[in-house]
Biopython code that builds the backbone (N, CA, C, O; Angstrom):
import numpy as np
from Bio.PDB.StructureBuilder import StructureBuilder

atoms = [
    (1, "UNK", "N", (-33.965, -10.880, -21.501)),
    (1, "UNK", "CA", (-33.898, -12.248, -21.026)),
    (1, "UNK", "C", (-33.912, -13.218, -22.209)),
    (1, "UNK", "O", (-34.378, -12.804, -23.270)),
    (2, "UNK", "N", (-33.432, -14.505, -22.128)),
    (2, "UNK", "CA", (-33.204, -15.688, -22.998)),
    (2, "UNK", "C", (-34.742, -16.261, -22.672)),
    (2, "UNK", "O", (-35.300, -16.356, -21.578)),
    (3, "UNK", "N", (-35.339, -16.685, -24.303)),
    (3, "UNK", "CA", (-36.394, -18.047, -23.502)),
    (3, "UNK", "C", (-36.015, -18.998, -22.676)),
    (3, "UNK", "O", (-34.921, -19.556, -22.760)),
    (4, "UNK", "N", (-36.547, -19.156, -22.151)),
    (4, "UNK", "CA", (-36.693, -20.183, -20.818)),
    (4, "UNK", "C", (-35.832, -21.873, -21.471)),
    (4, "UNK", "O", (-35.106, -22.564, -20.756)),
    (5, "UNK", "N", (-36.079, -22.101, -22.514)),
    (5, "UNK", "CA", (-35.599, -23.667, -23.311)),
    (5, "UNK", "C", (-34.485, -23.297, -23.832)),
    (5, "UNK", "O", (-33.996, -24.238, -24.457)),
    (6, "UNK", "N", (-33.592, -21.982, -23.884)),
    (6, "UNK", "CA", (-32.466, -22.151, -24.588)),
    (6, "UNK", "C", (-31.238, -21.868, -23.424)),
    (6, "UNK", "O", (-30.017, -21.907, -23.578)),
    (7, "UNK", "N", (-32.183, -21.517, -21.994)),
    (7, "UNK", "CA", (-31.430, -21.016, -20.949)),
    (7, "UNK", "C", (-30.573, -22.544, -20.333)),
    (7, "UNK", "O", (-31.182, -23.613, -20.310)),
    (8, "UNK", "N", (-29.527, -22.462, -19.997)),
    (8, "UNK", "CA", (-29.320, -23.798, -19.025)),
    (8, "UNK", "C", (-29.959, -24.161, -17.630)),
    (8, "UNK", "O", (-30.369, -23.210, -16.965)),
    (9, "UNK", "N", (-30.061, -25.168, -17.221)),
    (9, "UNK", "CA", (-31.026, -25.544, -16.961)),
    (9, "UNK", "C", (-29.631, -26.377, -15.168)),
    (9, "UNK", "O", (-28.467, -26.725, -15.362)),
    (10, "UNK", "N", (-30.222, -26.420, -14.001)),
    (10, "UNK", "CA", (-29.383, -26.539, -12.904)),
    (10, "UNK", "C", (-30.532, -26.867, -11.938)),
    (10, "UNK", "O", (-31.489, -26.118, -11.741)),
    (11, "UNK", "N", (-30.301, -28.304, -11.238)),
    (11, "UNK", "CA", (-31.202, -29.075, -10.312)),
    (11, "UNK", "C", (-30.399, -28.465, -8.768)),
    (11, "UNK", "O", (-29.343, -28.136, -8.227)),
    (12, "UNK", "N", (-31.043, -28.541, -8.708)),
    (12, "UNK", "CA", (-31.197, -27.580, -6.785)),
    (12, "UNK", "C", (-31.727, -28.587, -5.876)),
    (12, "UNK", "O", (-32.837, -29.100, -6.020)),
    (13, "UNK", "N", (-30.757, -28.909, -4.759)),
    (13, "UNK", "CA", (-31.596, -29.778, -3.571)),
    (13, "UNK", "C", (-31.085, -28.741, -2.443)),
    (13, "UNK", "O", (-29.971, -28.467, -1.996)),
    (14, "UNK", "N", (-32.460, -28.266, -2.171)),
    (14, "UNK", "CA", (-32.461, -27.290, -0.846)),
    (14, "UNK", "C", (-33.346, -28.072, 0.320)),
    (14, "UNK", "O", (-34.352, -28.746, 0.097)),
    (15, "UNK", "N", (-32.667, -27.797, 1.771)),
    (15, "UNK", "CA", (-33.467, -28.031, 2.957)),
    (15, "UNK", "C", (-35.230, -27.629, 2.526)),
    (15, "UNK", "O", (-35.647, -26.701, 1.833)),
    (16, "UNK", "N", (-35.746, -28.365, 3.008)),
    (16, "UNK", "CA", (-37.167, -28.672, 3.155)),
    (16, "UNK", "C", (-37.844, -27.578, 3.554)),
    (16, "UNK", "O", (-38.738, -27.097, 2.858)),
    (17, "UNK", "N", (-37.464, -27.043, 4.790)),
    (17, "UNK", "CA", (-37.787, -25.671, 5.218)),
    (17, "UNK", "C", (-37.492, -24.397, 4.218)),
    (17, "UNK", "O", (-38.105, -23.329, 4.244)),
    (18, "UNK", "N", (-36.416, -24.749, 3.331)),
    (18, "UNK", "CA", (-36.421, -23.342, 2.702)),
    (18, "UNK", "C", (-37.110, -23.732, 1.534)),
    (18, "UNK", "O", (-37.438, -22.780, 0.825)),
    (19, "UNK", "N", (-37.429, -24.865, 1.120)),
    (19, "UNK", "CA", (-38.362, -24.706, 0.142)),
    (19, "UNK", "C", (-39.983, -24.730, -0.032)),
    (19, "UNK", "O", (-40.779, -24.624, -0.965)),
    (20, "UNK", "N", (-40.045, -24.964, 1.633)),
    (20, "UNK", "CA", (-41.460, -24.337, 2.127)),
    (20, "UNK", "C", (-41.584, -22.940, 1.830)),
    (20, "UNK", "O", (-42.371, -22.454, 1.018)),
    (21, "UNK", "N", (-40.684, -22.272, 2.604)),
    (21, "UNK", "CA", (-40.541, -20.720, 2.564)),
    (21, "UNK", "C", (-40.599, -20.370, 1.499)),
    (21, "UNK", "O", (-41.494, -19.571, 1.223)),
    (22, "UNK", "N", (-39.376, -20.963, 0.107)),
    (22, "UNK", "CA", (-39.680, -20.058, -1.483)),
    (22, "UNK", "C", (-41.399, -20.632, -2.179)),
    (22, "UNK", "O", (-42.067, -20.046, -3.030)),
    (23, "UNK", "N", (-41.684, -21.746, -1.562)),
    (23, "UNK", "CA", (-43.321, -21.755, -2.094)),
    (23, "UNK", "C", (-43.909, -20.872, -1.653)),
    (23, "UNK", "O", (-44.610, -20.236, -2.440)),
    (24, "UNK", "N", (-43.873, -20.444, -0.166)),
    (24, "UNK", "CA", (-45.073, -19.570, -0.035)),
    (24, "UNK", "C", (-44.817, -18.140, 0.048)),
    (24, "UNK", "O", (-45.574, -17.218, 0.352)),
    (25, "UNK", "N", (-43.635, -18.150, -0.275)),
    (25, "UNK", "CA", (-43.070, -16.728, -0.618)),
    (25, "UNK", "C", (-43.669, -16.381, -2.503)),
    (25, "UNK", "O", (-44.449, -15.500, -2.864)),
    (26, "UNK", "N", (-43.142, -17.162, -3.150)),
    (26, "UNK", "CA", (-43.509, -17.318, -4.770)),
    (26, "UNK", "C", (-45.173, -16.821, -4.701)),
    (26, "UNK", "O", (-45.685, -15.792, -5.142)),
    (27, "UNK", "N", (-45.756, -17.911, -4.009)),
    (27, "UNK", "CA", (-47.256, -17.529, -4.105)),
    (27, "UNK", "C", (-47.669, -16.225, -3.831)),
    (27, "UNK", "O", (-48.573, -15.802, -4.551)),
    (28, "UNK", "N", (-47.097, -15.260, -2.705)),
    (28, "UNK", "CA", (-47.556, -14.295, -2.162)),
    (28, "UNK", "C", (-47.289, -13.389, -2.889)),
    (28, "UNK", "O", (-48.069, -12.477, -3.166)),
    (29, "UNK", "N", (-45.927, -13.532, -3.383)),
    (29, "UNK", "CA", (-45.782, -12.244, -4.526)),
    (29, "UNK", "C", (-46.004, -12.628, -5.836)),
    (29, "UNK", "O", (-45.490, -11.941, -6.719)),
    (30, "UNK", "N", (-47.007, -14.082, -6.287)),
    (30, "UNK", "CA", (-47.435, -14.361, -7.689)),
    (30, "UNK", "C", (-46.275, -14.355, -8.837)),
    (30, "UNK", "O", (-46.485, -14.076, -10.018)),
    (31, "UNK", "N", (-45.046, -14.703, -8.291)),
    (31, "UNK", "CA", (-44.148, -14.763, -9.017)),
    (31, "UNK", "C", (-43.649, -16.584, -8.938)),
    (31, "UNK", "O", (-44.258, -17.304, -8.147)),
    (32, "UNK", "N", (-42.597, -17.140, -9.760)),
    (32, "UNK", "CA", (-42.698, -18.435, -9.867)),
    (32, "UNK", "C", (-41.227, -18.019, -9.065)),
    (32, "UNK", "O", (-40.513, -17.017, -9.094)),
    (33, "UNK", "N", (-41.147, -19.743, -8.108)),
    (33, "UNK", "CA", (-39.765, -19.916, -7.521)),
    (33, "UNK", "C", (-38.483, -19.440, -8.286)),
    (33, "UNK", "O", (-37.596, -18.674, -7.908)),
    (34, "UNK", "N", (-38.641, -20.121, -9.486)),
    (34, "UNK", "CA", (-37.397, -19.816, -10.347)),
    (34, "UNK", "C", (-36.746, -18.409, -10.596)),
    (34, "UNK", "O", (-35.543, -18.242, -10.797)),
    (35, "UNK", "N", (-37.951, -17.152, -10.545)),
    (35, "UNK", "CA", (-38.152, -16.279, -10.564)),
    (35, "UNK", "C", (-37.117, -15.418, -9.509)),
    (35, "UNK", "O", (-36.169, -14.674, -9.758)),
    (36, "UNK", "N", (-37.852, -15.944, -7.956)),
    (36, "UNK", "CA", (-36.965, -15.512, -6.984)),
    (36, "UNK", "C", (-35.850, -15.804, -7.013)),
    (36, "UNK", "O", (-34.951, -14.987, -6.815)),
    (37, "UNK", "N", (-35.646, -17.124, -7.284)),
    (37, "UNK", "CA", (-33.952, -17.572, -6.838)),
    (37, "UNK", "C", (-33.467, -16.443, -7.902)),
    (37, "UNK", "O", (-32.626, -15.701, -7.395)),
    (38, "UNK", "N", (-33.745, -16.167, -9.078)),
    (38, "UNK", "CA", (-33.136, -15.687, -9.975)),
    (38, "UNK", "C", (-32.185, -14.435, -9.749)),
    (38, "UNK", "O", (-31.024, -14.179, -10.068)),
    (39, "UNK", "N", (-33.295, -13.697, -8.984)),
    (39, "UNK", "CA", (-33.713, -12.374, -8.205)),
    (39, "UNK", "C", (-32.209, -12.683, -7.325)),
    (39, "UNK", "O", (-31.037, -12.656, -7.700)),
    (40, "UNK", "N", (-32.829, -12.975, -6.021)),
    (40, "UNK", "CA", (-31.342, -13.398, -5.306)),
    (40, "UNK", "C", (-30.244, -13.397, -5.697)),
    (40, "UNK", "O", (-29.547, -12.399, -5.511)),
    (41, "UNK", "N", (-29.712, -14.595, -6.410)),
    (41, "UNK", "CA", (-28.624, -14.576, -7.192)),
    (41, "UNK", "C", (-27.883, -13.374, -8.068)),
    (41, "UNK", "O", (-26.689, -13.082, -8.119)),
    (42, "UNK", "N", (-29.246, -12.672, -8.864)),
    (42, "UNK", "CA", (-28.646, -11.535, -9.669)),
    (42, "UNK", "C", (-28.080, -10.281, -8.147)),
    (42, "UNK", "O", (-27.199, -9.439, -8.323)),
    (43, "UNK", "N", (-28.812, -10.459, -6.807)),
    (43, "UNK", "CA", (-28.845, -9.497, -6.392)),
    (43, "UNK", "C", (-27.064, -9.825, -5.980)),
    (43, "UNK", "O", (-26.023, -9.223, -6.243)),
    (44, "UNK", "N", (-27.328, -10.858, -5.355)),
    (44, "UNK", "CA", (-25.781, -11.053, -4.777)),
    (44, "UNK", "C", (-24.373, -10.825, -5.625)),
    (44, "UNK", "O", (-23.183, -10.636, -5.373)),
    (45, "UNK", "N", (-25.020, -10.926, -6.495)),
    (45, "UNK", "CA", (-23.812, -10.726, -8.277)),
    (45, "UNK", "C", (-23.496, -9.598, -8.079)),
    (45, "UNK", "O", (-22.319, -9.302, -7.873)),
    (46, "UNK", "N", (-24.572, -8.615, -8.096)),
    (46, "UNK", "CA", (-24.457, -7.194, -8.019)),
    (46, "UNK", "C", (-23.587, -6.609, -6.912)),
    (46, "UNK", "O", (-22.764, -5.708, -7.075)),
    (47, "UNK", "N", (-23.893, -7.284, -5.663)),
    (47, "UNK", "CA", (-22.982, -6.553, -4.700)),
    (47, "UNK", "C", (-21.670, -7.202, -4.549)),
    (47, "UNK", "O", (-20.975, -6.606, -3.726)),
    (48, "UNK", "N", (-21.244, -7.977, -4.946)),
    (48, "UNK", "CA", (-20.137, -8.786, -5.130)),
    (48, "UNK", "C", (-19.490, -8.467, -6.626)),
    (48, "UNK", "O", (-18.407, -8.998, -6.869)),
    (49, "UNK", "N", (-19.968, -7.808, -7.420)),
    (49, "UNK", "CA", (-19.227, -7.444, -8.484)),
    (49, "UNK", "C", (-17.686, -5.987, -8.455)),
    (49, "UNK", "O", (-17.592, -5.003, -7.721)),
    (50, "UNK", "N", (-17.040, -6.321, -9.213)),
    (50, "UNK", "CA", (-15.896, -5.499, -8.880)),
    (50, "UNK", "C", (-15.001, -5.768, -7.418)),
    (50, "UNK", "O", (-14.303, -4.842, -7.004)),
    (51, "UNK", "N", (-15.045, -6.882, -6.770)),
    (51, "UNK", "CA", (-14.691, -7.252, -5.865)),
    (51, "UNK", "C", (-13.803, -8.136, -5.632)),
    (51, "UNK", "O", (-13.522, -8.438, -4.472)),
]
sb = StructureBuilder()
sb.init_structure("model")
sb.init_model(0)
sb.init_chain("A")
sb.init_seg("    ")
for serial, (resi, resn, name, xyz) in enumerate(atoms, 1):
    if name == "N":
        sb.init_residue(resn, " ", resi, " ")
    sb.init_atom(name, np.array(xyz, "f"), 0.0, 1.0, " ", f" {name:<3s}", serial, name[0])
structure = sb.get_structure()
């Protein structure tokens, strides 16, 4: 992984409800939001790659 300050950097406006959900999702698995979305994204890359 890149440090965090040399990575680019992308403002997100998500529905209210889903950013209830990635707070208390983040908390439960002690990981930070940024973390998950990250997660997600890499996952969807993955299955969408070669496609």
């Amino acid at each position: 992984m890149y440090p965090s300050d040399e990575m680019p950097k992308l403002t997100l406006r998500i529905p209210a409800d889903l950013k209830l959900w990635l707070e208390k999702k983040a908390k439960r698995e002690s990981a930070s939001q940024n973390t998950l979305i990250i997660q997600a994204l890499r996952k969807s890359q993955e299955a969408t790659a070669g496609k």
